[in-house]
C-alpha positions as a printed Julia matrix, in Angstrom:
95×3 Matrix{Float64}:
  -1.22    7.33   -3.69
   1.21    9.04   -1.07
  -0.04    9.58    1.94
   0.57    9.63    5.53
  -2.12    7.22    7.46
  -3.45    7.91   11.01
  -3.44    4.73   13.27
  -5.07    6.33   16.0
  -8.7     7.33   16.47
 -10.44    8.7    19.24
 -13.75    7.06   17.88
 -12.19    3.59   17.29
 -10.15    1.3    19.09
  -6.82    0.97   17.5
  -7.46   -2.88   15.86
 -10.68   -1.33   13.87
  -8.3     2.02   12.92
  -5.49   -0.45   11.61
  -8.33   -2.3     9.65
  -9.87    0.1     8.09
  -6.68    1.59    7.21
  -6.06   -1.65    5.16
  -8.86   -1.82    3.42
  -8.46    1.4     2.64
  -5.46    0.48    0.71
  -6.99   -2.94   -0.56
  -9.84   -0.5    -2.19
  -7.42    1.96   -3.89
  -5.42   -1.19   -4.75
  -8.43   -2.72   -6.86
 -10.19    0.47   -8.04
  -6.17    1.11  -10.09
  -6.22   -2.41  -11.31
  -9.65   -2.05  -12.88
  -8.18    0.89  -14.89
  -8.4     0.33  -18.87
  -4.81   -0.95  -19.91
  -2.9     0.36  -22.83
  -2.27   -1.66  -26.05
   0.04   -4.09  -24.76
   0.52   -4.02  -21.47
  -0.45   -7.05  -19.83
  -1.51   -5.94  -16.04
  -1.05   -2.87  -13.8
   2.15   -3.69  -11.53
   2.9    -1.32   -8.46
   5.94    0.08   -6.98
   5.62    0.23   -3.04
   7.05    2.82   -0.29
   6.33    2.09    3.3
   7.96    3.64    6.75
   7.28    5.56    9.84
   7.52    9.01    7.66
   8.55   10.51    4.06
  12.3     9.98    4.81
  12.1     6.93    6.34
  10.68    4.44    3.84
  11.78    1.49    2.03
  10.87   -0.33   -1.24
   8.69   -3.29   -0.52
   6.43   -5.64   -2.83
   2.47   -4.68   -2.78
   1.83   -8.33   -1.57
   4.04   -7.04    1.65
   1.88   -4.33    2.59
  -0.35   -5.78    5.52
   2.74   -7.23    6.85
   4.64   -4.03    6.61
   1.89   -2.35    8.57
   1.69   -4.83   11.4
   5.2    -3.96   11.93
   4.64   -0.39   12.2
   1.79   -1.34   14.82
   4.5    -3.58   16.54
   6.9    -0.82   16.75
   4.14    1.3    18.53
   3.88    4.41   15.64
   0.62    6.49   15.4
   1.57    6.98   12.06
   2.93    5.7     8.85
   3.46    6.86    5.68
   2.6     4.39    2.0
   3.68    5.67   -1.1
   2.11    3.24   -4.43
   2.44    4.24   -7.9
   0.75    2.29  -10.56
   2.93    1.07  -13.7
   2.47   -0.61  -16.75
   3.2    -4.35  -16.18
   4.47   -6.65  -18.7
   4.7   -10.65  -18.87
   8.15  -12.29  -19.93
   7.36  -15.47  -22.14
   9.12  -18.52  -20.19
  12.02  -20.55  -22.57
């Protein structure tokens, strides 16, 4: 998923727009994780791009996502753009 998310609505006060933006994610988020894996991989890890446009963004972890966009709403932006690719995720056996 790239895309560039709205945070303004003229039908929706700006809380609800910021919510359903999230879940939004959290949807696209599950619906990738209930993809098939491959022979051995163990679980569908993510690689995460957030900012206030394309050039802008930085690499975060998936579980930083919410927190990433309450930022963004902090800093007053309309807009932000999330960038998450899905990857195949392998477990490390502990020593």
């Amino acid at each position: 998923m790239r895309k560039e998310f709205k945070l303004t609505d003229q039908k929706k006060a700006p809380a609800r727009q910021v919510d359903y933006v999230k879940h939004e994610i959290s949807k696209y988020l599950a619906r990738e994780r209930r993809k098939p894996l491959k022979e051995k991989v163990d679980y569908w890890d993510f690689d995460c791009k957030l900012g206030i446009d394309k050039e802008s963004t930085e690499v975060i972890h998936v579980a930083e996502i919410n927190k990433g966009i309450d930022r963004i709403v902090a800093q007053g932006s309309e807009h932000f753009y999330l960038e998450i690719l899905a990857k195949p995720g392998y477990r490390s056996k502990k020593p």
